[in-house]
Each structure stands twice: as C-alpha cells, then as structure tokens.
C-alpha positions as a printed NumPy array, in Angstrom:
array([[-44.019,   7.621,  78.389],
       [-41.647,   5.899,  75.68 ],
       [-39.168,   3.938,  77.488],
       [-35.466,   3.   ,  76.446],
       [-36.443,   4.416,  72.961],
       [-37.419,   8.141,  72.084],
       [-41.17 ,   8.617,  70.301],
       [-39.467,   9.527,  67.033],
       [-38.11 ,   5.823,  66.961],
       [-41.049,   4.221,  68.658],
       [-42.776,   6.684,  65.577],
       [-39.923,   5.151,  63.094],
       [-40.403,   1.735,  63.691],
       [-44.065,   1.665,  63.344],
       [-44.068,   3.099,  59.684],
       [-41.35 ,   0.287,  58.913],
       [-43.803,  -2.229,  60.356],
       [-46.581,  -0.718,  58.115],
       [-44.603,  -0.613,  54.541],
       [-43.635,  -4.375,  55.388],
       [-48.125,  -5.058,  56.061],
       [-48.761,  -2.451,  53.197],
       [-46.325,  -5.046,  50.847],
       [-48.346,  -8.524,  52.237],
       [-51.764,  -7.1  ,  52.084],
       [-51.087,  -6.008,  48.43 ],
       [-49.217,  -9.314,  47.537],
       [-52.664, -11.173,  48.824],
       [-54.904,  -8.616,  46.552],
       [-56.519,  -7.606,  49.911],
       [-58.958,  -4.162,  48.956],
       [-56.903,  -1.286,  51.304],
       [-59.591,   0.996,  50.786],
       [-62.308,  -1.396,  52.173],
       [-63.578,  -0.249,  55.794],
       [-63.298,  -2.957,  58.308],
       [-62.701,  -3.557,  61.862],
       [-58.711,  -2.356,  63.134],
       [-57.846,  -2.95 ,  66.651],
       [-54.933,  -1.197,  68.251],
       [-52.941,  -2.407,  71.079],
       [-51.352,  -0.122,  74.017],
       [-49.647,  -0.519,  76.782],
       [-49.406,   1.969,  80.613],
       [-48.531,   2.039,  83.546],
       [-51.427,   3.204,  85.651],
       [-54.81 ,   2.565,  85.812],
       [-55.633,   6.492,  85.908],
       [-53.419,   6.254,  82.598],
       [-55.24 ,   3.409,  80.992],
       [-58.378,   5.296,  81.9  ],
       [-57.138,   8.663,  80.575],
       [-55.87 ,   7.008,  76.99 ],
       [-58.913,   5.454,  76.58 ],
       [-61.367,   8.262,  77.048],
       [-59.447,  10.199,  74.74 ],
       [-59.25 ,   7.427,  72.076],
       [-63.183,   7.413,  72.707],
       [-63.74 ,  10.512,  71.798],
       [-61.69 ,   9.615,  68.746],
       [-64.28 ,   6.951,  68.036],
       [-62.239,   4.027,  68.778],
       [-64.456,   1.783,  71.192],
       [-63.227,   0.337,  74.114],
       [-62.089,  -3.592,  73.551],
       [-60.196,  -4.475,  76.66 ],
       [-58.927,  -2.462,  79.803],
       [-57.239,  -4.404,  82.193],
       [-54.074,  -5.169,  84.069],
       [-51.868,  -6.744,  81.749],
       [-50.683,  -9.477,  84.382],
       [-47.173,  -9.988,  83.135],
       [-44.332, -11.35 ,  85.918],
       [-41.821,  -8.728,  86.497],
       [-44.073,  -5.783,  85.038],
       [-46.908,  -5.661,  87.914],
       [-48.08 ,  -1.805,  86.951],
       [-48.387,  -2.326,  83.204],
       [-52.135,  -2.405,  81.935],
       [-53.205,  -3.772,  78.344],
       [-55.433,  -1.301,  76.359],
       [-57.604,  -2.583,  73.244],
       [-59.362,  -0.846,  71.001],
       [-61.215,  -0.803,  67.918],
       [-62.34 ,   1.248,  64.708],
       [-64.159,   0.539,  61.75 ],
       [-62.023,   2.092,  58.907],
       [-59.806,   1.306,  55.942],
       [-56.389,  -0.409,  56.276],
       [-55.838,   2.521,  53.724],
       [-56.278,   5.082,  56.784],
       [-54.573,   2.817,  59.298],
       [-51.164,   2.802,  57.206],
       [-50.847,   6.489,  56.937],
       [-47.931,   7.947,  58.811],
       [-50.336,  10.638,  60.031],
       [-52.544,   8.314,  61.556],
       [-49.638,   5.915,  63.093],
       [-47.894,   9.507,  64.533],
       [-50.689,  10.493,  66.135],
       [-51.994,   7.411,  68.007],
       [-48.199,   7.068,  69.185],
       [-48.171,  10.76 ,  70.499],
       [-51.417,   9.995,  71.994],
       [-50.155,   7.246,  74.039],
       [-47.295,   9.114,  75.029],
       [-48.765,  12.331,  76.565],
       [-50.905,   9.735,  78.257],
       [-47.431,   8.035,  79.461],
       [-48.074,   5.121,  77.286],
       [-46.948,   3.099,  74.742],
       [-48.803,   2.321,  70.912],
       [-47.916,  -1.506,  70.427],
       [-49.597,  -1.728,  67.246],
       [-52.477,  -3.001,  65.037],
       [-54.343,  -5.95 ,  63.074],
       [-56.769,  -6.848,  61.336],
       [-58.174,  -9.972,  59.924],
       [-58.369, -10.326,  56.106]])
C-alpha cells in the first residue's frame, strides 16, 4: 500500500537511486556482473502482511533475513522485512527487477525501501 506517493513515483525514485549507485560502483571499478549477497529492505503494516510478502519473496528465492515489528514511536503497526539474494548488482539495477519487487510489496500493502550491498 504506497502511501502519500503513487507506485509509479515510489517506482521513479528507486531507478534515480540506482543510476546515482550504478555511477559510484563504476567510479570504484566494482565488477557489476559479479554475484554476491543483495539485501532488500521493506516495510508493512501487518504481521499477516509481513508474512504474506515474505512467502512470496521466498518463493522468489530471496531468504528470509529479518521479520519483525519495526518498533518505531508513532508508527506502532509497521513491521521491518529483510531479505537476501545471491545475484549480480548487474540484476539488482535493472528497472525490471526494481518494478517488480516494488509491485510486489504493494499488492502485499507494503512498501520496497531499498537495497545494499557491501563491496
């Protein structure tokens, strides 16, 4: 469920956010092609939610990092999803990829936060 913004700009903002990694990881000669561990953050509302997204993201192949309440003041029924693949950062920067996970979370009224890796 993308609040305050629609998932076309939630979608938007993403792909800005991976040019601008796609520039640094180039500028430090890092190997995009290389598979290595990516974790992805997400955020719900529920627990059923939480649950939901993260059986589907299972069956993606994504394992399961961290599924918990996320324990913020003010926000009591948001939960913090974390999960992992090994692939390239190649992969991880392709629009395709970045549209889907953010659909994903959506129909699961969620929220894709984002991704890292270390390098």
């Amino acid at each position: 469920m993308a609040l305050r913004r629609t998932i076309d700009e939630i979608i938007s903002g993403h792909k800005a956010r991976n040019a601008s990694l796609r520039e640094v990881f180039l500028e430090k000669k890092v190997d995009l092609k290389e598979a290595r561990r990516i974790e992805f953050h997400f955020w719900t509302w529920s627990r059923k939610d939480t649950s939901e997204l993260a059986e589907s993201l299972k069956s993606r192949g994504f394992d399961i990092m961290r599924q918990q309440p996320a324990g913020i003041a003010g926000d009591s029924e948001r939960w913090d999803l974390e999960v992992a693949v090994r692939q390239s950062i190649d992969v991880t920067l392709r629009p395709e990829f970045t549209d889907e996970l953010a659909r994903l979370a959506d129909s699961h009224r969620g929220l894709y936060d984002g991704w890292g890796t270390s390098i």
